[in-house]
N, C-alpha and C positions, 0 to 999 in steps of 0.2 A: 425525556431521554428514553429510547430503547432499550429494551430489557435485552442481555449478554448476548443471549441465542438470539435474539433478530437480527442484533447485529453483525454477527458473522453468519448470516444464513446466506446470502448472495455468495458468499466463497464457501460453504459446506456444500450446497447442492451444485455449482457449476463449474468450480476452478481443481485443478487435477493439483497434486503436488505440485510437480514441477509442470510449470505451462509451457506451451507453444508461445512463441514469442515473433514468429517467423513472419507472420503476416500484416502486422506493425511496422516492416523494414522501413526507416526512411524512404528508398525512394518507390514503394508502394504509396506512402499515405502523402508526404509533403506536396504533393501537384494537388490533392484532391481540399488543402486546409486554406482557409480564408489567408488574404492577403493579411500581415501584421502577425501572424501567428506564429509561435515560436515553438517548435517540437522538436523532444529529445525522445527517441524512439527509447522502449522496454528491451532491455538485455540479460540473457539469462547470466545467474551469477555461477558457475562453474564450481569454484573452489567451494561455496556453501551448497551447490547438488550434490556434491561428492559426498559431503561429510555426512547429510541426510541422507543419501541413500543406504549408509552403511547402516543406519538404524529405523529406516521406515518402517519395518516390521515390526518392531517392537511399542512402535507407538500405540499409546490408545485416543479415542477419537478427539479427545479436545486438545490434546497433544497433537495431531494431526489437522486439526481446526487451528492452532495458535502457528506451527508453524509454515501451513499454506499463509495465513494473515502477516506472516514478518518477511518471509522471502518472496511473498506477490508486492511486496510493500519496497522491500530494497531493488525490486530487479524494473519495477513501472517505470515510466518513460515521466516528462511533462510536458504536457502545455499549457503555454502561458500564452492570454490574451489582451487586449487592450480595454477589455469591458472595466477594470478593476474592481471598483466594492458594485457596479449596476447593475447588479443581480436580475433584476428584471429586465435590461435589456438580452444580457448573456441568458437567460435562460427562454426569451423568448427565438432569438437565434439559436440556439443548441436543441431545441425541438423541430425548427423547421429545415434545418440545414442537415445535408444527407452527405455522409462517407460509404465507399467499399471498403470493407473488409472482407477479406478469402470470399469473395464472392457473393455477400450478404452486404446487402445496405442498412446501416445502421444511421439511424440521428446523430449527429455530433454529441448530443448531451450522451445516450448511451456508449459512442467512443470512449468520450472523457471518462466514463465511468469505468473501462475496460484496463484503458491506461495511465491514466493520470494519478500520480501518486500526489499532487500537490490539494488533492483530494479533500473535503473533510473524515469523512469516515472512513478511508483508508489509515488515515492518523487514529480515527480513535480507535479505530481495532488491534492496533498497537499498542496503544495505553491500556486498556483494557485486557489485551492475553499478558502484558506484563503485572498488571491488578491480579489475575486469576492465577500467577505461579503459585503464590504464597509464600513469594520471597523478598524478606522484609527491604532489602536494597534495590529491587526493582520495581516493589509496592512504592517505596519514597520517590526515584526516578520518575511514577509514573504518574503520580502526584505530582513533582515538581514541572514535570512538562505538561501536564493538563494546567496548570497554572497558568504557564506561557502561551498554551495556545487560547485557551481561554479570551488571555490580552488580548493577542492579535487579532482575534473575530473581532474585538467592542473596539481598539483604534482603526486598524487598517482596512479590516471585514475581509481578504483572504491573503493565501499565503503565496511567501515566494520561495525559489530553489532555499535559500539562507536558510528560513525556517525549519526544513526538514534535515539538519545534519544530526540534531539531539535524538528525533524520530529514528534516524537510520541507526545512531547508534543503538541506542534502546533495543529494538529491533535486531539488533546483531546479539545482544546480550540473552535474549531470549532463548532465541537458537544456543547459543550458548550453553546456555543453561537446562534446556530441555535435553541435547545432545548430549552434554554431562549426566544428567542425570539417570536418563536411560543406559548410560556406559559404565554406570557404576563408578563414574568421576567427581569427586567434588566440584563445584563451580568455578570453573577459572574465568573471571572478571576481564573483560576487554574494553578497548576504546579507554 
């Protein structure tokens, strides 16, 4: 397993607060993705920009680490392919197959990795800033869902849209709860 900081280091050094989103549109990328492929474009989530911008200043960095990690996490698009558990096949196509993005060709596999929330480690960096609140309802949460995901890598080997609703909420709690906390709010519990 990777140690904390490695794992959120791909979103400390590249992803802003709030991202650009604009260059994901459906019908930028849908011409460009293999036939069978199922994509839901990344959309920014508005009503949780709001609430963080009113406190971005006052965050400190792993507070601004956890909440880039939950709102990159609820606002990412999916795709879903027909490879299902073939890893090897899908990851030898996602190295040789080429997408535009805003003008940059990217590999499919580093797409996926830009948007795909159905991701692995976009889930675990969610369990993981919910582990690093130090709070005991979300430490359990976050536990119980590393449980579940756990399963589904050793029966099914990846996920599907279903799987990620517990993630999303999680995820929403966080913010939650970081936002509270900075606001001098006790934690009101969501979802």
């Amino acid at each position: 397993m990777q140690e904390p900081v490695e794992q959120f280091q791909g979103i400390r050094n590249s992803t802003p607060l709030f991202r650009d989103w604009t260059p994901f549109a459906s019908e930028l990328i849908v011409k460009q993705l293999p036939q069978g492929t199922r994509y839901t474009p990344p959309e920014p989530n508005l009503e949780l920009r709001s609430r963080i911008a009113l406190t971005a200043d006052k965050l400190n960095g792993s507070e601004e680490l956890f909440l880039k990690s939950c709102l990159s996490f609820l606002e990412s698009g999916m795709i879903e392919d027909d490879f299902k558990s073939d890893d090897k096949s899908r990851d030898q196509f996602a190295l040789n197959y080429k997408i535009t993005v805003d003008d940059k060709e990217l590999s499919y596999y580093n797409f996926v990795q830009e948007v795909n929330k159905l991701k692995g480690i976009a889930i675990q960096r969610v369990i993981l800033a919910s582990q690093m609140t130090n709070d005991e309802s979300l430490d359990q949460q976050a536990y119980n869902l590393k449980t579940k995901i756990e399963k589904i890598k050793e029966t099914r080997g990846y996920f599907v849209p279903d799987d990620l609703k517990a993630v999303d909420n999680l995820a929403i709690q966080i913010i939650d709860f970081i936002l509270s906390k900075k606001n001098g709010v006790e934690k009101n519990a969501t979802g």
